[in-house]
C-alpha positions as CSV (number, residue, x, y, z in Angstrom):
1,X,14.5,-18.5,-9.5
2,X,14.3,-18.2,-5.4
3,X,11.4,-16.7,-3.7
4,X,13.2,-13.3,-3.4
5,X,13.7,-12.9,-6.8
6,X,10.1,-13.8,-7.6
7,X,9.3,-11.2,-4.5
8,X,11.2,-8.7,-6.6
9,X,9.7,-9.3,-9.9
10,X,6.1,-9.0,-8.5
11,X,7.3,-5.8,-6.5
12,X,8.5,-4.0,-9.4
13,X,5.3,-4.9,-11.5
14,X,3.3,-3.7,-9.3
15,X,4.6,-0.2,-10.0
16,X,3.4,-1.0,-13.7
17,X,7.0,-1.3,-14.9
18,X,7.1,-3.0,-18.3
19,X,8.8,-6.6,-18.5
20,X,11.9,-5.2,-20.4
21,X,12.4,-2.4,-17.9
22,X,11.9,-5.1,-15.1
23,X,14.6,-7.5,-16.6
24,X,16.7,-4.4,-16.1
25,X,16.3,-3.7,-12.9
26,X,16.2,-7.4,-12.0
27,X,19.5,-8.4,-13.7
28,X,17.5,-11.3,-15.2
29,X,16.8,-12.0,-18.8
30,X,13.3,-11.2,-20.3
31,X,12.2,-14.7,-21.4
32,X,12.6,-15.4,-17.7
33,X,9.5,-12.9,-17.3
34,X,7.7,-14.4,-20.2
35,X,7.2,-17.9,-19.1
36,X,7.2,-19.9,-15.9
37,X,7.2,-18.9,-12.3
38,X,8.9,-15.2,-13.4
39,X,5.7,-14.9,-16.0
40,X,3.3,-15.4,-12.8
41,X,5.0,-12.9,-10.5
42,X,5.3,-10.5,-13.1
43,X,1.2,-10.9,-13.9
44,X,0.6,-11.0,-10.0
45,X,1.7,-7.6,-9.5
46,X,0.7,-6.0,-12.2
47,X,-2.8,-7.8,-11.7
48,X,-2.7,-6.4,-7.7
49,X,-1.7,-3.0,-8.4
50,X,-5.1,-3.0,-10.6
51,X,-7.1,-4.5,-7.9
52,X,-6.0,-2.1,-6.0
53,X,-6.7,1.5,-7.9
54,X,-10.1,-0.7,-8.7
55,X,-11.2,-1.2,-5.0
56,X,-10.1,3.1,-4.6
57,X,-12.2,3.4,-7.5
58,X,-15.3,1.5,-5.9
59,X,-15.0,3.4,-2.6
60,X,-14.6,6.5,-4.1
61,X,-18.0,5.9,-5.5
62,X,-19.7,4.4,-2.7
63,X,-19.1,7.7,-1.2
64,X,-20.9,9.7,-4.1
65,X,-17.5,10.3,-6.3
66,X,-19.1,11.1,-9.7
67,X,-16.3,10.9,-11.7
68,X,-15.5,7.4,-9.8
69,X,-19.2,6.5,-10.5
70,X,-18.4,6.6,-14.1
71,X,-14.7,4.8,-14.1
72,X,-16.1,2.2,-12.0
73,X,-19.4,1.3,-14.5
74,X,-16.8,1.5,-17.8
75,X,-14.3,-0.9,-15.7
76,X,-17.6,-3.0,-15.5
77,X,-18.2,-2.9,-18.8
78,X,-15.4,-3.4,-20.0
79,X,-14.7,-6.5,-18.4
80,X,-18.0,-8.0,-18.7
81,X,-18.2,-11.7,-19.2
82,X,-19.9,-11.9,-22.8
83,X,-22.0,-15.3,-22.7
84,X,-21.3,-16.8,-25.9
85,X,-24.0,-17.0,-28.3
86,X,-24.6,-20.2,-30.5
């Protein structure tokens, strides 16, 4: 797969498009977005499009948003890192 393919796959993830819908539009076979170098683009966009909306989120709040107040604390809850207990 050549860099603009990969450029593609990682484009259209980033507009939260599922990895059927981008095999579609891609022309390419979904088992080349489960695995390999089209399974990392595919996580890459979807992964910056979050980090994205996340950092909107943050302002947002920094600047008194309640409503983003509240998103932004169950984002960090949600994805707290859970020490393990033994």
């Amino acid at each position: 797969m050549d860099a603009s393919s990969l450029a593609h796959i990682e484009e259209m993830a980033t507009l939260q498009f599922s990895i059927e819908e981008v095999a579609i539009i891609t022309a390419l076979g979904v088992a080349d977005l489960r695995c390999g170098p089209g399974a990392t683009a595919f996580m890459r966009g979807r992964l910056r499009a979050q980090a994205e909306v996340r950092a909107a989120i943050l302002q947002a709040a920094k600047q008194g948003s309640t409503p983003a107040q509240k998103e932004f604390q169950k984002l960090a809850t949600d994805s707290a890192i859970v020490a393990d207990e033994d």
